[in-house]
N, C-alpha and C positions, 0 to 999 in steps of 0.2 A: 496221778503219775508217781512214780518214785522217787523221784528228784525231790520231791514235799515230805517223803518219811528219809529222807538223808539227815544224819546228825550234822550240825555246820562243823565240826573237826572233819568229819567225811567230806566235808564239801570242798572243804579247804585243799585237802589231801587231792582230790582226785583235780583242782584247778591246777592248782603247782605240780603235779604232773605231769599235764597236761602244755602247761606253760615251757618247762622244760625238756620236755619229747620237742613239740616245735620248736624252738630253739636249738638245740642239738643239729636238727637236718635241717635247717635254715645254714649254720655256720658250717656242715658239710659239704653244703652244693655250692657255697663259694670258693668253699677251698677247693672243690672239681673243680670249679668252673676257672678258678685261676690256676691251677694245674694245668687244666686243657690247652690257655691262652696260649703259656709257655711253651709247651710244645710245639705248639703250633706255629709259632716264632721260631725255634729251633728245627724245624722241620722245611720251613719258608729256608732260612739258611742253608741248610745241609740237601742243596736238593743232588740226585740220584748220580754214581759217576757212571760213566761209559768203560766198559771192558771189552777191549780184544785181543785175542789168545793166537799166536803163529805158532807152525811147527817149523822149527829152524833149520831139522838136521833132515837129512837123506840118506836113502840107504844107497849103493850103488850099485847101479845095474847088475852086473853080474851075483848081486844078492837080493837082488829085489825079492826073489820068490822061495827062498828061505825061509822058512820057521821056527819059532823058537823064542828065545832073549833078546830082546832089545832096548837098547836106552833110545829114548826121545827127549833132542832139546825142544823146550818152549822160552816162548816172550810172551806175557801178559804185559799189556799196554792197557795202562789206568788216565783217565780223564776227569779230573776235578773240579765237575759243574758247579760246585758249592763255591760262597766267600769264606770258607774256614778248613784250616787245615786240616786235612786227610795225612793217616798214616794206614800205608797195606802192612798188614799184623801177619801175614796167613794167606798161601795159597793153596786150593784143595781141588784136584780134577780126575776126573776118572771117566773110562770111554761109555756110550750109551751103545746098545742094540748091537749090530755087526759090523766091523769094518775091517781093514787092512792091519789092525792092530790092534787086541786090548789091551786098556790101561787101569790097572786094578786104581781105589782108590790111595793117592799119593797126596801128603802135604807137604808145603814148607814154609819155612817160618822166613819172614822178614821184618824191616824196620823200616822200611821205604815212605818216606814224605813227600807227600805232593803237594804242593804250592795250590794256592784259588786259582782257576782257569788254566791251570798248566798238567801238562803231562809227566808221566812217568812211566818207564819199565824195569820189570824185575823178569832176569832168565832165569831157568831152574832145567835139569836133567830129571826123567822119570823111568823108571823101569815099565816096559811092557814085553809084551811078547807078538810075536808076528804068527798072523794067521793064512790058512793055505786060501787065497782069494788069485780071482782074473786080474786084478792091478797091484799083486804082490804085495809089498809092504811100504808102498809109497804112495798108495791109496787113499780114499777120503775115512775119514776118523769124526763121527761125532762126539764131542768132549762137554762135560757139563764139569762144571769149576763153583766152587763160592770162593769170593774172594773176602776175607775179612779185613774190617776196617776199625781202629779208632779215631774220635775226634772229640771235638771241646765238648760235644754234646753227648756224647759216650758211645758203647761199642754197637756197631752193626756190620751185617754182612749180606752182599748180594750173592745171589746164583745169578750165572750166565750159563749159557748153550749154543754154541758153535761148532761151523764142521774146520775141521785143520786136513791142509793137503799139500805134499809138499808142490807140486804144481801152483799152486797159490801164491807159494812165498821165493819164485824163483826172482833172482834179483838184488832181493832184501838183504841177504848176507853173501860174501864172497867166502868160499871153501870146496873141499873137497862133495866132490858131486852136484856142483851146479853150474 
């Protein structure tokens, strides 16, 4: 064997090597492995919020079927299933596929805190533009949003996908055109 024509300095060399390679990824799969935990405890913590997005505003009849410029109000309403504090950093929504309206992509920044188990909204106005459709411009509007977030455990953001109509949200607010 070769192991028998090794000088013992070589022998030496290639144990303590060897010694210290294992060692090495022995003290790195703990450090995963207690990385992981943590996370995993902060993740148990921070579980996911609930987002729903209203369109608030109306157009009124006599402009329903008008094309062009338009502002849309929204309310995103935040839910914070998690025991730690939520702050909405960011709100980002833009229309999907065809509807009564597109909404190029639109942010806006907030400071918004939500309490563990309690609710929040933030309104915000967006520029779209009204398309020639059978239900004018008060039609259904598929909207995809991310909402960003910070909290103790650090920054994330969900996407949601919702349709907004103002039919939906008659009620909700008192104003002009409902």
């Amino acid at each position: 064997m070769r192991i028998k024509n090794l000088s013992k300095s070589s022998f030496i060399i290639v144990v303590v090597s060897s010694s210290l390679l294992l060692s090495s990824c022995g003290s790195s799969r703990s450090t995963t492995s207690t990385e992981s935990r943590r996370e995993a405890r902060a993740a148990a913590a921070l579980s996911e919020p609930e987002i729903f997005i209203q369109q608030l505003s109306r157009t009124p009849v006599a402009a329903r079927h008008v094309t062009g410029p338009l502002p849309v109000n929204f309310r995103v309403s935040v839910r914070n299933n998690s025991s730690t504090l939520l702050t909405l950093t960011r709100v980002r929504v833009e229309s999907m596929g065809e509807g009564a309206y597109t909404l190029t992509s639109n942010a806006q920044a907030f400071n918004k805190e939500i309490e563990p188990a309690r609710q929040a909204s933030v309104e915000f106005w967006a520029p779209a533009t009204a398309e020639t459709t059978i239900t004018g411009s008060n039609g259904p509007v598929t909207i995809r949003g991310i909402a960003y977030f910070k909290s103790a455990t650090g920054a994330f953001q969900k996407v949601f996908v919702q349709q907004v109509h103002d039919q939906l949200n008659r009620g909700v607010r008192s104003g002009v055109g409902n």
